[in-house]
N, CA, C and O atoms as a Tripos MOL2 file, in Angstrom:
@<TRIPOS>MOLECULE
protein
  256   255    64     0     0
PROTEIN
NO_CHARGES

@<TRIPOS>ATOM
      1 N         132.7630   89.9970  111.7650 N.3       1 UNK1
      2 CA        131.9630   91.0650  112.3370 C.3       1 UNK1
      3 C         130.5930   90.5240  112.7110 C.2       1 UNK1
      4 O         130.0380   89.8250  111.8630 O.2       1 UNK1
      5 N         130.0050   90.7370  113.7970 N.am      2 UNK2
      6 CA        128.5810   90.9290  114.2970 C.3       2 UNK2
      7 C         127.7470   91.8670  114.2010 C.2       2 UNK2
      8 O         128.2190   92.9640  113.9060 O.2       2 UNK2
      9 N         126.3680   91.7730  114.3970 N.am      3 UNK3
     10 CA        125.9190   92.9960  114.0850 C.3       3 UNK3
     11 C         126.0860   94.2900  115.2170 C.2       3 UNK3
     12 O         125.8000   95.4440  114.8970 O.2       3 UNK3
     13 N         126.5670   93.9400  116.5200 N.am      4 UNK4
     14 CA        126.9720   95.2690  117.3050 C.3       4 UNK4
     15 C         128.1430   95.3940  117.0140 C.2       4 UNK4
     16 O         128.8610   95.8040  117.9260 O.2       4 UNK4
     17 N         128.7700   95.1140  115.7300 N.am      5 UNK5
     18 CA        130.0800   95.9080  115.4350 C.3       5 UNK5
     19 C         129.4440   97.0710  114.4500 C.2       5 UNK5
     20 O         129.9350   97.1560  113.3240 O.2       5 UNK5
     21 N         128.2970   98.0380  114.8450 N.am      6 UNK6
     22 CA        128.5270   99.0950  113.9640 C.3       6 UNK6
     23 C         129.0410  100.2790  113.3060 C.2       6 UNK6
     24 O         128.6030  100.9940  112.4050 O.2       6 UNK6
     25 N         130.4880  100.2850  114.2730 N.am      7 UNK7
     26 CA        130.9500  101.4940  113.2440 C.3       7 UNK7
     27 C         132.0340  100.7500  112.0780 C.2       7 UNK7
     28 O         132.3550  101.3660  111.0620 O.2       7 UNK7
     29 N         132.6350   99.1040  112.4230 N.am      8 UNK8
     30 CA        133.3740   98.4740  111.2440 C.3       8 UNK8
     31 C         132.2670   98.5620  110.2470 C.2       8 UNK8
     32 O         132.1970   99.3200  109.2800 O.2       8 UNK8
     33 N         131.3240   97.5620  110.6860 N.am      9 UNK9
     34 CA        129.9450   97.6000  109.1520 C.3       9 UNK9
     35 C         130.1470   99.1040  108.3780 C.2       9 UNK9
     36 O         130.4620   99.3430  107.2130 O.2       9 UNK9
     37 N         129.8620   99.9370  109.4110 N.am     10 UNK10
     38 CA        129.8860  101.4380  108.4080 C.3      10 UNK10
     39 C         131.0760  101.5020  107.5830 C.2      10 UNK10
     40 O         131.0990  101.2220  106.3840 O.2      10 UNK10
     41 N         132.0410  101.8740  108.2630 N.am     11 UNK11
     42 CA        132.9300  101.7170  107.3270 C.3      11 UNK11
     43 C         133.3820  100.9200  106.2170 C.2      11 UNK11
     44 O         133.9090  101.4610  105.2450 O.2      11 UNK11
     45 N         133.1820   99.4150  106.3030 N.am     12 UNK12
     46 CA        132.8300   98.6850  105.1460 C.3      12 UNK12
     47 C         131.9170   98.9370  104.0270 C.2      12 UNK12
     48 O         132.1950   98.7730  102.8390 O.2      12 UNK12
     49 N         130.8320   99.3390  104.4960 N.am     13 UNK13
     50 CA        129.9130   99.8390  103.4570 C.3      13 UNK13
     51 C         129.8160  101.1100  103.0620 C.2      13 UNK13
     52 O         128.9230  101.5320  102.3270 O.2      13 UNK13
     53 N         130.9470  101.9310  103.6460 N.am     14 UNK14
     54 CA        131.0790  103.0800  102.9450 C.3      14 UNK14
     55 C         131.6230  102.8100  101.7470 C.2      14 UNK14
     56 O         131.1210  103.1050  100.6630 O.2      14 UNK14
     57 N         133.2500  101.9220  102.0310 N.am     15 UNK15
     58 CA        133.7130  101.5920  100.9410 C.3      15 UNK15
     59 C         133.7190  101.1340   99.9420 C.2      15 UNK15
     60 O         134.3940  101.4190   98.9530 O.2      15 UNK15
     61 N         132.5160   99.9250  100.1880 N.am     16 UNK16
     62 CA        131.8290   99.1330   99.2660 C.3      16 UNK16
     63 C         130.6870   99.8400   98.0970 C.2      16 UNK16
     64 O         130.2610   99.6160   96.9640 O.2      16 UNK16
     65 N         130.5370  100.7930   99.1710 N.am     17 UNK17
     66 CA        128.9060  101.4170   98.1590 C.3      17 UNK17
     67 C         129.1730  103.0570   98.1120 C.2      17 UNK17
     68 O         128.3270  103.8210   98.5770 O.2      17 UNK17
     69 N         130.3720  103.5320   97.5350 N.am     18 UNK18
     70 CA        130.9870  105.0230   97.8130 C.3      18 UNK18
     71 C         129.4460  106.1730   97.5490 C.2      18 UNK18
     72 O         129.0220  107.2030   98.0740 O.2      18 UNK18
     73 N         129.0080  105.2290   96.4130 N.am     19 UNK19
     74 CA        128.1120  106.2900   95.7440 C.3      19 UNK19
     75 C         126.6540  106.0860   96.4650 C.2      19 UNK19
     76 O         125.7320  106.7020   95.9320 O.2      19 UNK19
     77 N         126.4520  105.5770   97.2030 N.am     20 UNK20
     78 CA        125.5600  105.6550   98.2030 C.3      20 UNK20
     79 C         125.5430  106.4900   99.0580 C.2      20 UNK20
     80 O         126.6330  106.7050   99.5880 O.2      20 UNK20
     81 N         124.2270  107.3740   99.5980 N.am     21 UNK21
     82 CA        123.7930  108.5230  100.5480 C.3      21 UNK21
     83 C         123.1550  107.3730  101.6050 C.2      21 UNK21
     84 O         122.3660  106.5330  101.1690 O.2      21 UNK21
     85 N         123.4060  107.3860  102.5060 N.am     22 UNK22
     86 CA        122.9950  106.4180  103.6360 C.3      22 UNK22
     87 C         121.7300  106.8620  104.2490 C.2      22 UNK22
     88 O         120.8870  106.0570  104.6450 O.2      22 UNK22
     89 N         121.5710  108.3820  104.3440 N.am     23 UNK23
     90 CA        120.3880  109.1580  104.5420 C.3      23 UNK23
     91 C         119.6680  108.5020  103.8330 C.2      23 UNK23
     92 O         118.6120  108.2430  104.4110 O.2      23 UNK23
     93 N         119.7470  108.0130  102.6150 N.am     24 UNK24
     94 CA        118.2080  107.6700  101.9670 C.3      24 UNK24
     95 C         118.1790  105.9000  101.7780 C.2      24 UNK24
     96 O         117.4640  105.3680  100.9280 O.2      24 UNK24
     97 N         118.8020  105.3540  102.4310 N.am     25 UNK25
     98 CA        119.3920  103.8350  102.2710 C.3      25 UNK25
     99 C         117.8250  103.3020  102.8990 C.2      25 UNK25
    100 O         117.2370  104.0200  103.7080 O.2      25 UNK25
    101 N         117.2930  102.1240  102.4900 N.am     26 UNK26
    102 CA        116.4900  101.5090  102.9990 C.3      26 UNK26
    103 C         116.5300  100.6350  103.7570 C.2      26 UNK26
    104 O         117.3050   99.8110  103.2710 O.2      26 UNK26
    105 N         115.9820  100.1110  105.1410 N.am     27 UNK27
    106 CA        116.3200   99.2960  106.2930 C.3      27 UNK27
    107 C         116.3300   97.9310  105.3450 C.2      27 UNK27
    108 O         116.4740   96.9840  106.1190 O.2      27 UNK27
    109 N         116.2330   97.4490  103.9660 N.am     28 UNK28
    110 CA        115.9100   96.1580  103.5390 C.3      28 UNK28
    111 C         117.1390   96.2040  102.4500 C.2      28 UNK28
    112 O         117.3260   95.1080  101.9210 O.2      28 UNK28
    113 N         117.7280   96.9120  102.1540 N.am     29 UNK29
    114 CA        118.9380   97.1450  101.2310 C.3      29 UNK29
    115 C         120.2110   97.0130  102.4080 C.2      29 UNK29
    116 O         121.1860   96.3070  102.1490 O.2      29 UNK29
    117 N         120.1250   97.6270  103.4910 N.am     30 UNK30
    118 CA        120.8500   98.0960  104.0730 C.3      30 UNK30
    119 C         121.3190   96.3610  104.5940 C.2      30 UNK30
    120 O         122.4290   95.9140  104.3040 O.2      30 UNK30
    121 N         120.1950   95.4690  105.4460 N.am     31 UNK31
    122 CA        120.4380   94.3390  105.8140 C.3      31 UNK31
    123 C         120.9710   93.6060  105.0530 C.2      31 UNK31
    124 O         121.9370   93.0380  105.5630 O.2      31 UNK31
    125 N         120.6900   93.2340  103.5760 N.am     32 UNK32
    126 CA        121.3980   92.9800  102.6690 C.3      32 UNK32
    127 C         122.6810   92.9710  102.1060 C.2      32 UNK32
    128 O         123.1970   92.1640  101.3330 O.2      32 UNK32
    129 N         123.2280   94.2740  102.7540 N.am     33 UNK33
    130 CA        124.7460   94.7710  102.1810 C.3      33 UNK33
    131 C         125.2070   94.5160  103.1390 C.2      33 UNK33
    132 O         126.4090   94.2700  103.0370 O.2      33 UNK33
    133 N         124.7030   94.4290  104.3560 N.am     34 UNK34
    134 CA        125.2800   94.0030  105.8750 C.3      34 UNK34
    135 C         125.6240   92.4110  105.1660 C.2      34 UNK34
    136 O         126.6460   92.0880  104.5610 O.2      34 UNK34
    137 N         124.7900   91.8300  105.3720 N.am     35 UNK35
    138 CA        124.6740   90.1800  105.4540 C.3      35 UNK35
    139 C         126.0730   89.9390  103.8650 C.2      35 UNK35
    140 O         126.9320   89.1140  104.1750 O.2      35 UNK35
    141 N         126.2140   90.3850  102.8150 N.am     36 UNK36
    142 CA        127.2760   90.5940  101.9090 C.3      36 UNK36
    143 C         128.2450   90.5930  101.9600 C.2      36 UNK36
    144 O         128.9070   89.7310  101.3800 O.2      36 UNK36
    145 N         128.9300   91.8100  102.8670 N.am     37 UNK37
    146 CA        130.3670   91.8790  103.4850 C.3      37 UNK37
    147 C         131.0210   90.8130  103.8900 C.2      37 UNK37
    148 O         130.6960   90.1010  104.8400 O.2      37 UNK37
    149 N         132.1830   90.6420  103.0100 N.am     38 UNK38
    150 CA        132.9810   89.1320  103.4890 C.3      38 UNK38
    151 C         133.1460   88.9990  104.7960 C.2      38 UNK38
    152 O         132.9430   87.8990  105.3110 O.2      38 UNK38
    153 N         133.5480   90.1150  105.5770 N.am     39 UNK39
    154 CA        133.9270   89.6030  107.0440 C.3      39 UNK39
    155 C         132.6940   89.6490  107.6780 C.2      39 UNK39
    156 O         132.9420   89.3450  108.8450 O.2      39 UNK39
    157 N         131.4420   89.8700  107.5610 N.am     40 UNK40
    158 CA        130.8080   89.7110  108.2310 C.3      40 UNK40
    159 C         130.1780   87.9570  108.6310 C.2      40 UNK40
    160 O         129.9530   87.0840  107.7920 O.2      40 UNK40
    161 N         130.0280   87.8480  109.9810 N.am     41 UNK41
    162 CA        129.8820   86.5010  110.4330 C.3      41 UNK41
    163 C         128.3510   85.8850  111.4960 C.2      41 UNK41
    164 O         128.2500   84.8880  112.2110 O.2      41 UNK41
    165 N         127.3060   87.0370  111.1600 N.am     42 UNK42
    166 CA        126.4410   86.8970  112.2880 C.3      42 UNK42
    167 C         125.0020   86.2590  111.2730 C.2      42 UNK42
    168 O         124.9550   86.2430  110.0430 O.2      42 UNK42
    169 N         123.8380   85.7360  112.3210 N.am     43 UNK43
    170 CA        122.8520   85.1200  111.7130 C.3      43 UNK43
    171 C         121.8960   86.5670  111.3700 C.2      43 UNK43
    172 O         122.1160   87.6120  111.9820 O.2      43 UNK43
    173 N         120.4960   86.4210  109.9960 N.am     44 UNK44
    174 CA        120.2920   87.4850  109.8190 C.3      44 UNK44
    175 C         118.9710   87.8400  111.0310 C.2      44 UNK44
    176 O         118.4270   88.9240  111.2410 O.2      44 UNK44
    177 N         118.7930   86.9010  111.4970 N.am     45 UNK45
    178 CA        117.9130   87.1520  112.2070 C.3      45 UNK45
    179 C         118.1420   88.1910  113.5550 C.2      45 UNK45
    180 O         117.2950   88.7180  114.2760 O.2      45 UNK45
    181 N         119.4670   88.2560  113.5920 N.am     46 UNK46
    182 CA        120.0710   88.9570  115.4180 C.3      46 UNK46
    183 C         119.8620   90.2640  115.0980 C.2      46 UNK46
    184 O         120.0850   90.9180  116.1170 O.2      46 UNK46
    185 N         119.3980   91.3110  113.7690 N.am     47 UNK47
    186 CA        119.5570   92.2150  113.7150 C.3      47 UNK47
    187 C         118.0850   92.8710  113.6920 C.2      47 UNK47
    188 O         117.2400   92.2410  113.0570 O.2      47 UNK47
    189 N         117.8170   93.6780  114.1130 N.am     48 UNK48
    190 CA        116.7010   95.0430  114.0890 C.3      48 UNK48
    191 C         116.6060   96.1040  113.5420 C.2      48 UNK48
    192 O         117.4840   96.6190  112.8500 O.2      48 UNK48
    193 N         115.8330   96.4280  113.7170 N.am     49 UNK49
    194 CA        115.6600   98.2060  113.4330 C.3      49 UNK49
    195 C         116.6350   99.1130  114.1960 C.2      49 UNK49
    196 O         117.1240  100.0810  113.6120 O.2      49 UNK49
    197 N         117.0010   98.7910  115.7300 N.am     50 UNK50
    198 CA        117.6390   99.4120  116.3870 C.3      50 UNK50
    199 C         118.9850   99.1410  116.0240 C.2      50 UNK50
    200 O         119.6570  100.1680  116.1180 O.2      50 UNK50
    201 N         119.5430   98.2980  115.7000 N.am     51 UNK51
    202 CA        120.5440   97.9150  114.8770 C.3      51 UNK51
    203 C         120.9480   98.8140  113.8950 C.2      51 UNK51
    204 O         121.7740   99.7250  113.9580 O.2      51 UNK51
    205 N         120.0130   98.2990  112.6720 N.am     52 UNK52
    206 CA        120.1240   99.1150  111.8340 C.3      52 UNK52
    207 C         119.8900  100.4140  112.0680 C.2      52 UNK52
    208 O         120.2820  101.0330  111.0790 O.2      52 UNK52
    209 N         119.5790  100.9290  112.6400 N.am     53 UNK53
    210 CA        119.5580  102.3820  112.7050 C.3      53 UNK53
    211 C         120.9750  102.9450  113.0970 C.2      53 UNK53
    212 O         121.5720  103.8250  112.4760 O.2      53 UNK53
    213 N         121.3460  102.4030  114.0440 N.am     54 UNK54
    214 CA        122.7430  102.2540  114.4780 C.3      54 UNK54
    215 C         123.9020  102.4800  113.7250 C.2      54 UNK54
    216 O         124.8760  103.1860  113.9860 O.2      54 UNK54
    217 N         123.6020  101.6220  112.5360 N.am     55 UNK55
    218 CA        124.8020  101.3170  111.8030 C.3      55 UNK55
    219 C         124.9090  102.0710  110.3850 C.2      55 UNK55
    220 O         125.9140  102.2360  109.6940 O.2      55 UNK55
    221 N         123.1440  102.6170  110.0700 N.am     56 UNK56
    222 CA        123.0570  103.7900  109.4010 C.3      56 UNK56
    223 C         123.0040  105.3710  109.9270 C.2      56 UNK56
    224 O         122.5340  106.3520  109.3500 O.2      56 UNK56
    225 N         123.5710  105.2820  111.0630 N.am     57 UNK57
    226 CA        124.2500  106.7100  111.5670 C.3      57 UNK57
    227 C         125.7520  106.4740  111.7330 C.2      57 UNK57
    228 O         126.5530  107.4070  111.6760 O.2      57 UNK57
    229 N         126.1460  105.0850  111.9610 N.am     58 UNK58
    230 CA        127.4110  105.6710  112.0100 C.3      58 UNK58
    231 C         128.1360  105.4270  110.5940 C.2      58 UNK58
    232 O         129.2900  105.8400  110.4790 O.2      58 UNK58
    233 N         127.3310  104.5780  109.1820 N.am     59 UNK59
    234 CA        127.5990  105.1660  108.2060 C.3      59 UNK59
    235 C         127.8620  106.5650  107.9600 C.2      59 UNK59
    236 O         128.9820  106.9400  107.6160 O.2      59 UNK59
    237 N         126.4690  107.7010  108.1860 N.am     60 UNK60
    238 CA        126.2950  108.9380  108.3480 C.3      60 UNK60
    239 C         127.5710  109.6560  108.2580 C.2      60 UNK60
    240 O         128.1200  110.3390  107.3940 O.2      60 UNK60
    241 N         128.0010  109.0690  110.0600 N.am     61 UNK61
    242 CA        129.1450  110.2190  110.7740 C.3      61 UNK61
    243 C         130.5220  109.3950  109.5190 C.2      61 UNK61
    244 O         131.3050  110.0970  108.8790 O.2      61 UNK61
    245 N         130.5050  108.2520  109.4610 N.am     62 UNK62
    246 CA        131.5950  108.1480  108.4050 C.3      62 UNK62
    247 C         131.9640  108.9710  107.0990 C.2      62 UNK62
    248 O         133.0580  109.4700  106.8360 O.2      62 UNK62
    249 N         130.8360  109.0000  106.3640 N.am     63 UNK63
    250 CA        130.8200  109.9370  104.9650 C.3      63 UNK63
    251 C         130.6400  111.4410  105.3110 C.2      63 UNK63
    252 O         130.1390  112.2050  104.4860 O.2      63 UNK63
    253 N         131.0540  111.8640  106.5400 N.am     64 UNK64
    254 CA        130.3210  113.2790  106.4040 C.3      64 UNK64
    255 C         131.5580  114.0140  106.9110 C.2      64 UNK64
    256 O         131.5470  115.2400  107.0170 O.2      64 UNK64
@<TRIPOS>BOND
     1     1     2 1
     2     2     3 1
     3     3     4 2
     4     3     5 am
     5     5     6 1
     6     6     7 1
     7     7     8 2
     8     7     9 am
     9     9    10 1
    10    10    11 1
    11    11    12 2
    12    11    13 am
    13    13    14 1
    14    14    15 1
    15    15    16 2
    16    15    17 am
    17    17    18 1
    18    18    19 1
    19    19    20 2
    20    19    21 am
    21    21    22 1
    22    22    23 1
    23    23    24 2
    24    23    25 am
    25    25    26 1
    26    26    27 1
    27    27    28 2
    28    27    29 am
    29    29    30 1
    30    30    31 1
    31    31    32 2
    32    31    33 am
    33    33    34 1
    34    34    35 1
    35    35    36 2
    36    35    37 am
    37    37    38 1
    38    38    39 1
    39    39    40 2
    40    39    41 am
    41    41    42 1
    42    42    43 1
    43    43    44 2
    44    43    45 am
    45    45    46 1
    46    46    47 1
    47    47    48 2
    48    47    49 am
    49    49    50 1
    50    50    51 1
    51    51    52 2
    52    51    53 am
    53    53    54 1
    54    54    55 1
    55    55    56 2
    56    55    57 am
    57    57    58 1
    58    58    59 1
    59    59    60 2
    60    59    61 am
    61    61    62 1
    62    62    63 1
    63    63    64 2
    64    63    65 am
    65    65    66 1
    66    66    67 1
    67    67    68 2
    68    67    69 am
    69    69    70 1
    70    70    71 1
    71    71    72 2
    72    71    73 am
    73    73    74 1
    74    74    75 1
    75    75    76 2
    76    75    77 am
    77    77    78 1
    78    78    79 1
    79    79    80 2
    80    79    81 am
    81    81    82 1
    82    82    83 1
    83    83    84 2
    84    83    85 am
    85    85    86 1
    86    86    87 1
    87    87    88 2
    88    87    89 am
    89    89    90 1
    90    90    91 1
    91    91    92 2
    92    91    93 am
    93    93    94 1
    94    94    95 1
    95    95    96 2
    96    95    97 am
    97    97    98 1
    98    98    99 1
    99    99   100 2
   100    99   101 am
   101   101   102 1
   102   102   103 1
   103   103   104 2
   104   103   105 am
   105   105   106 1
   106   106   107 1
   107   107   108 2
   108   107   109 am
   109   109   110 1
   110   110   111 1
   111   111   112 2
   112   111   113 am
   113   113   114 1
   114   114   115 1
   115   115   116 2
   116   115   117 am
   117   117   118 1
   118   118   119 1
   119   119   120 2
   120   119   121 am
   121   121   122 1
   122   122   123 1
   123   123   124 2
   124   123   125 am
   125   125   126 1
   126   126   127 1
   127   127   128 2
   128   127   129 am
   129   129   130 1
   130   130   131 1
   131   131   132 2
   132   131   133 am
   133   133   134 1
   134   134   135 1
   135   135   136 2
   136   135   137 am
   137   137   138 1
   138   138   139 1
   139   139   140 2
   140   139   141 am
   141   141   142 1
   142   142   143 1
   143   143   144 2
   144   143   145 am
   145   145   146 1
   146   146   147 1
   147   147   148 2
   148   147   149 am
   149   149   150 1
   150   150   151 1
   151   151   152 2
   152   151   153 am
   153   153   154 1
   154   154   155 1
   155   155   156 2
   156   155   157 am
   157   157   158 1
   158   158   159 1
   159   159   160 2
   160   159   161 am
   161   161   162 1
   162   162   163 1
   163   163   164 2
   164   163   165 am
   165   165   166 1
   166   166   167 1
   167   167   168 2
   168   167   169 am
   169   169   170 1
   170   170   171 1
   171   171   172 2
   172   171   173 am
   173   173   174 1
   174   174   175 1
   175   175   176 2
   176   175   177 am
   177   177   178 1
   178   178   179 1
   179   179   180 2
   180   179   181 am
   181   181   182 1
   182   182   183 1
   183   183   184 2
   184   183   185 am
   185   185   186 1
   186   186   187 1
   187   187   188 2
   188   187   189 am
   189   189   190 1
   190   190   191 1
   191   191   192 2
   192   191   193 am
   193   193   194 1
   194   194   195 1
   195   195   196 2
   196   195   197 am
   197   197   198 1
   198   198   199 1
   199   199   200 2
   200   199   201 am
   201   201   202 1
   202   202   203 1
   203   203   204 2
   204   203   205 am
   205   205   206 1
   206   206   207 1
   207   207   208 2
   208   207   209 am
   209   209   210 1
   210   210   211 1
   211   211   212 2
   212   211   213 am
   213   213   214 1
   214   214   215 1
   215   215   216 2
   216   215   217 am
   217   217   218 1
   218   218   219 1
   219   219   220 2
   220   219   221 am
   221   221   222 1
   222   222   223 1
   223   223   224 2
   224   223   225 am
   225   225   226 1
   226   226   227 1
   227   227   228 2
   228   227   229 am
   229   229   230 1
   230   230   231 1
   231   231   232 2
   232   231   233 am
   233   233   234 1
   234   234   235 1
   235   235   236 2
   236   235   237 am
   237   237   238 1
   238   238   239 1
   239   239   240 2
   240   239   241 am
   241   241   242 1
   242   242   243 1
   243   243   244 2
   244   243   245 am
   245   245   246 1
   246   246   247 1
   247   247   248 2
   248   247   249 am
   249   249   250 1
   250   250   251 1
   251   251   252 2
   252   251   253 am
   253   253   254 1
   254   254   255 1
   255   255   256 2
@<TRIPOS>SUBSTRUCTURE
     1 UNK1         2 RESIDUE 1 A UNK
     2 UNK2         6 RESIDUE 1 A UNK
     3 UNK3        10 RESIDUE 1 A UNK
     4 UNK4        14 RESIDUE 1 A UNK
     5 UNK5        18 RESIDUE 1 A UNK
     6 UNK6        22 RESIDUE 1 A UNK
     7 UNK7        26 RESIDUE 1 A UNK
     8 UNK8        30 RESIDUE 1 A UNK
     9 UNK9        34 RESIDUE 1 A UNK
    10 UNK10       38 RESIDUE 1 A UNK
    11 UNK11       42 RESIDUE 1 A UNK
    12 UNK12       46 RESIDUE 1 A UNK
    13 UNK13       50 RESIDUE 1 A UNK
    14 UNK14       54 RESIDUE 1 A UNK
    15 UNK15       58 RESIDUE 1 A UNK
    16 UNK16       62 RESIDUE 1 A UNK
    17 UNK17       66 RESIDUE 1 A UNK
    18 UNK18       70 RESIDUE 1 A UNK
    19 UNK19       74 RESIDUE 1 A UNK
    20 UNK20       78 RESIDUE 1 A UNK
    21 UNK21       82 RESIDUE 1 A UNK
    22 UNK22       86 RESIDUE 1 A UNK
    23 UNK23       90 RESIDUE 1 A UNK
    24 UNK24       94 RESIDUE 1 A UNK
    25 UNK25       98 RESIDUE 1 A UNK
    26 UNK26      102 RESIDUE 1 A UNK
    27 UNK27      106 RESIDUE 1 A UNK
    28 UNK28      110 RESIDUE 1 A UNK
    29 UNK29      114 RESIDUE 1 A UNK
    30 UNK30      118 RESIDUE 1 A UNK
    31 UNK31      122 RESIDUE 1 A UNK
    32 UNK32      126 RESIDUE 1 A UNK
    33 UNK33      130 RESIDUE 1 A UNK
    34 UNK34      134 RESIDUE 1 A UNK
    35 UNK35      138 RESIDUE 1 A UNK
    36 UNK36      142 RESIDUE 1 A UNK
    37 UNK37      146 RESIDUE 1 A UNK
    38 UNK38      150 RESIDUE 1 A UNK
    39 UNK39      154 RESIDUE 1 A UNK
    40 UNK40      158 RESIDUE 1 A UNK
    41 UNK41      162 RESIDUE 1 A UNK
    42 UNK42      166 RESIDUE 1 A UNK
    43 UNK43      170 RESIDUE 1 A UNK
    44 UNK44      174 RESIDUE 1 A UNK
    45 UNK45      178 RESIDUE 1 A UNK
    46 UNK46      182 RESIDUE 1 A UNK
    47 UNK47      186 RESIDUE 1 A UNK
    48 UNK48      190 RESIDUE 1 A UNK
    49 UNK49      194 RESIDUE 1 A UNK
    50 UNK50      198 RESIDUE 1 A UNK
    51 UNK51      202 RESIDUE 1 A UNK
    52 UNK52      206 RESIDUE 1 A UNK
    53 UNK53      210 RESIDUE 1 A UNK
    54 UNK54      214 RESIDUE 1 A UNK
    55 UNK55      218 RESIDUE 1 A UNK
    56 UNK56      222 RESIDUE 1 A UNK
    57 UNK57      226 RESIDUE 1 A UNK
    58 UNK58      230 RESIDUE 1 A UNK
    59 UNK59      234 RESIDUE 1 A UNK
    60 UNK60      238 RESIDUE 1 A UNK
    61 UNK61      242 RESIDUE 1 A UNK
    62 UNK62      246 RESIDUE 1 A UNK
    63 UNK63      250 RESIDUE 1 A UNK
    64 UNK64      254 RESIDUE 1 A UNK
C-alpha cells in the first residue's frame, strides 16, 4: 500500500485499532499506525496533512 491508497489504510486500521474513535486520532499517531501496517510500502515523507486527513475520513465512513 501507498499513501493514496486511503480507503485500504482505513480499513486496516480499523481492524488493527477496533477500539479507536478516529474522530479524535492525532495526525502524529495516525502516521505512525500508517507507517506499521505490514502491507504498507511507501516512504514517510510522501504523506501530509491532506493525506492524512483523507485517510482519517475514510477511517470515519468505515466505522460508522
Amino acid at each position: 500500500m501507498k499513501w493514496t491508497d486511503t480507503l485500504d489504510i482505513a480499513i486496516e486500521l480499523a481492524e488493527a485499532h477496533p477500539e479507536i474513535d478516529p474522530r479524535t486520532i492525532r495526525f502524529t499517531d495516525l502516521h505512525r499506525w500508517v507507517m506499521e501496517l505490514p502491507e504498507f510500502e511507501d516512504a514517510p515523507e510522501h504523506s501530509g496533512e491532506k493525506i492524512l486527513e483523507a485517510i482519517q475520513m475514510a477511517w470515519i465512513d468505515e466505522v460508522s
